[in-house]
Steps between C-alpha positions, in 0.01 A plus 500: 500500500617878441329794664602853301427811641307729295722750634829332390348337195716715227770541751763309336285336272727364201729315762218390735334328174843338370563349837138399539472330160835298556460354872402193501178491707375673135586188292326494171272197593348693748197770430537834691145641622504862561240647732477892579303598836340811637634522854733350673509119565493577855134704494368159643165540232471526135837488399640294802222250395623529150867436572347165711417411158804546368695299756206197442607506174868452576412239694324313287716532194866529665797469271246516203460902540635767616299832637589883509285756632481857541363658803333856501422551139265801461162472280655748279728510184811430698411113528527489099912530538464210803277270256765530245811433727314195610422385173882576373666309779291210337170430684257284296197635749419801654233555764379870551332458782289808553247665303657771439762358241260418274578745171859450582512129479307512204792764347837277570280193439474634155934533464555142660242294304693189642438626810187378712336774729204385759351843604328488857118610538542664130259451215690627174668173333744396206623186364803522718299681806311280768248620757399375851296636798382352796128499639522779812204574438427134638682581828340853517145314519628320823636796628165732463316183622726523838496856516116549446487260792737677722457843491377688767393829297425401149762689385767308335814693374727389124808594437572481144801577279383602154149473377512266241310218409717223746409763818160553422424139424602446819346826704144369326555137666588634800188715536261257318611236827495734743113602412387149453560473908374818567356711231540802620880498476678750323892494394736832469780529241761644493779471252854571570623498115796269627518109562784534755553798745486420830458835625252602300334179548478579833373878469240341318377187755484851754289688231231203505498419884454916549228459259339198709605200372565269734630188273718595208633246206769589270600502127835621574805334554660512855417434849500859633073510494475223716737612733306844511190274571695294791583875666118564483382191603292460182545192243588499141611172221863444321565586195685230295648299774437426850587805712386365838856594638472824449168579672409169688183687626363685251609257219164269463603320183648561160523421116790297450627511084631175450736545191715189481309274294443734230842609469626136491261393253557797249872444532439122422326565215825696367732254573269258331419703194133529596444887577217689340355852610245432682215665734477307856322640778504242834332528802470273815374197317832500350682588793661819445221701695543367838351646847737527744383333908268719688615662786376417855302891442271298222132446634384104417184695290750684284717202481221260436390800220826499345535183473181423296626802285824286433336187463288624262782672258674148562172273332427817282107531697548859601618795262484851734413657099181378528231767412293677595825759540460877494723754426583814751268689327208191532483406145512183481800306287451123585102328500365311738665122452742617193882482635760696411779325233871512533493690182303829655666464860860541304395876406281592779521883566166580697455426883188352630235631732633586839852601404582845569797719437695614792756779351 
């Protein structure tokens, strides 16, 4: 494995490549895999959950690959110049692994046509460019079902990081849940226009409580909301991994991303001869949605809730896209009994009833 900084990546970069191509832990019958990340390996969520991947994949495949990745690659033009380096040092596959790289994978896909790219919760394509998501929106429904259960005031708080389709997928199955257990539930946003800043992160958890919320789940990338949440003795979910150690009191459960098998099975296919771009989107029946324990905090009704929620996503009886569904304004945008397909979740960019704006 090799780890470049994004800061040092061009520092040196003509030797750093010759030496790289001619040790011998890069021997020609092995295939390099490339991965950039948006944070730090160490943010113990999205991209620590990512990099868990990555290491399942060495695992697996051993001497048969070999694995670079990039941490702290910004959703901007400056990952193009990464992308490439990767792709000259010899990687056969790339994984972008945030949304954000999407037109930029799909440029230096276009100059390494040999090249495969797998673009992470994307939707633009190309015969050399994969994409792959997983099913939050899954794990939100277990969440909103726990919180709707739990909360004291009605008043749940979401901190989001963008709003695009992926966040509001999942701020809609959150609130959907919640007002199935009590229907009078209402969920404030607020988005932070960042996936990983803990201090903002935090600013914002403060923003929600001061506005009454007294449970708060995130769509952001670090710990620092639950351990806002522990201070206050109110409860919140993980984001991405299990971050029970960080807030043992307030953490009541979490969406864990479960990677691995994905990256081992698009790497087989590579080394086999077998890759195609193609559109997969998993959830828990697959196994790469996956609810972390419930704390001791759970109540048995919310657990006993939640858990019909997950049993039914496992045997594919319940669907939280089920209309009737109404829009904030009250128009209505899902029937009675029609469900919602993969297809129109992918692009969803309205929020439902009950979701309310708190900038």
């Amino acid at each position: 494995m090799t780890m470049i900084s994004r800061r040092t990546l061009f520092k040196g970069a003509g030797a750093a490549t010759l030496a790289t191509l001619a040790s011998p832990a890069f021997a020609e019958d092995k295939v390099k895999v490339g991965f950039i990340f948006l944070g730090p390996i160490g943010d113990y969520g999205w991209t620590w959950a990512h990099n868990k991947g990555r290491e399942a994949l060495v695992s697996e495949l051993g001497d048969k690959i070999e694995t670079i990745y990039v941490e702290n690659v910004a959703e901007d033009a400056s990952a193009i110049p990464v992308l490439r380096d990767l792709a000259q040092q010899g990687c056969k596959l790339i994984f972008t692994t945030s949304f954000g790289y999407m037109d930029q994978t799909l440029e230096v896909a276009a100059e390494f046509p040999d090249v495969k790219f797998e673009h992470c919760t994307g939707y633009k394509r190309a015969d050399n460019v994969a994409t792959y998501n997983s099913r939050f929106h899954e794990g939100r429904a277990v969440l909103g079902t726990i919180a709707g259960k739990m909360s004291k005031t009605g008043v749940l708080g979401y901190l989001g990081s963008f709003k695009i389709p992926e966040v509001v997928l999942g701020v809609n199955s959150f609130a959907l849940s919640a007002q199935k257990q009590n229907p009078a539930a209402i969920v404030k946003v607020l988005m932070i226009d960042s996936w990983f800043d803990p201090p903002k992160e935090a600013a914002a958890t403060e923003t929600l409580i001061n506005l009454g919320c007294d449970l708060v789940t995130t769509h952001t990338d670090s710990p620092a909301p639950l351990q806002i949440l522990e201070q206050k003795g109110l409860f919140g979910f993980g984001q991405g991994a299990d971050m029970s150690a960080f807030a043992p009191n307030a953490h009541l459960t979490a969406i864990e991303d479960i990677w691995g098998p994905y990256y081992i099975d698009r790497a087989k296919a590579i080394l086999e001869g077998t890759w195609t771009s193609t559109d997969t989107w998993d959830g828990m029946v697959d196994g790469e949605v996956v609810i972390s324990p419930y704390s001791a905090a759970v109540t048995a009704d919310a657990a006993a809730a939640a858990d019909i929620v997950k049993a039914g996503y496992m045997d594919g009886s319940f669907n939280i896209f089920t209309g009737p569904i109404y829009d904030q304004d009250g128009v209505e945008r899902v029937k009675a009994g029609e469900v919602m397909g993969l297809g129109d979740l992918a692009v969803m960019d309205w929020f439902v009833k009950g979701v309310e704006s708190a900038a």
